[in-house]
KOLFI-733382 format. One line per 10 residues: number of its first residue (from 0); their letters; for each residue x, z, y of C-alpha. Coordinates in nm, 3 decimals. Example, Ala and Ser with C-alpha at 12.3 -4.5 7.8 and 13.67 -1.06 7.14 Angstrom:
0 = AS = 1.230,0.780,-0.450  1.367,0.714,-0.106
//
This chain:
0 = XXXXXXXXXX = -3.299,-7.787,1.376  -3.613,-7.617,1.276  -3.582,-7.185,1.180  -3.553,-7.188,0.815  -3.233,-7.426,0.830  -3.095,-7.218,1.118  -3.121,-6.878,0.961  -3.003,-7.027,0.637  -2.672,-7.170,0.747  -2.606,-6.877,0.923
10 = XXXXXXXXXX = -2.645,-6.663,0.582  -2.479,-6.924,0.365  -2.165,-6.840,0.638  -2.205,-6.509,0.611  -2.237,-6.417,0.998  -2.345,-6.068,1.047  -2.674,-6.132,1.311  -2.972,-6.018,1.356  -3.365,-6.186,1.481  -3.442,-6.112,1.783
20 = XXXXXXXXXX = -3.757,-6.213,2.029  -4.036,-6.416,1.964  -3.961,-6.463,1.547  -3.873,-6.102,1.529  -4.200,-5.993,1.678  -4.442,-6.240,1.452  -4.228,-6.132,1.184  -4.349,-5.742,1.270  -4.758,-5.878,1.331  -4.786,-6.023,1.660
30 = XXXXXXXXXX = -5.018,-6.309,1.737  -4.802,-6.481,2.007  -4.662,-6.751,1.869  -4.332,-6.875,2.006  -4.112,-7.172,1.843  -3.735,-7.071,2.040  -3.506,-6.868,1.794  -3.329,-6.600,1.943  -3.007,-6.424,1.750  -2.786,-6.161,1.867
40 = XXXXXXXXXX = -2.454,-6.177,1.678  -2.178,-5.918,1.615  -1.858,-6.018,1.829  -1.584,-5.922,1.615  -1.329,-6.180,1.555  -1.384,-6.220,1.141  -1.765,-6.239,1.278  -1.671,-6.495,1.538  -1.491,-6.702,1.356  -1.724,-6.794,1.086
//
């Protein structure tokens, strides 16, 4: 599953999350180019169980 699918299923959902890692940091500038996506997601139980 490549990023842009990823990030937009989890939008279409509606799943509160947020970037984190290696996409976060090119997305602020950085050179370092990684490929793994990296999420942290809020553990609530409406959040969980979409």
């Amino acid at each position: 599953m490549n990023f842009e699918i990823a990030i937009q299923r989890l939008c279409d959902s509606g799943v509160d999350f947020v970037v984190i890692g290696g996409w976060a940091a090119i997305f602020h500038g950085s050179a370092y180019v990684t490929n793994e996506l990296d999420i942290c997601y809020s553990r609530d139980r409406n959040n969980l169980t979409k």
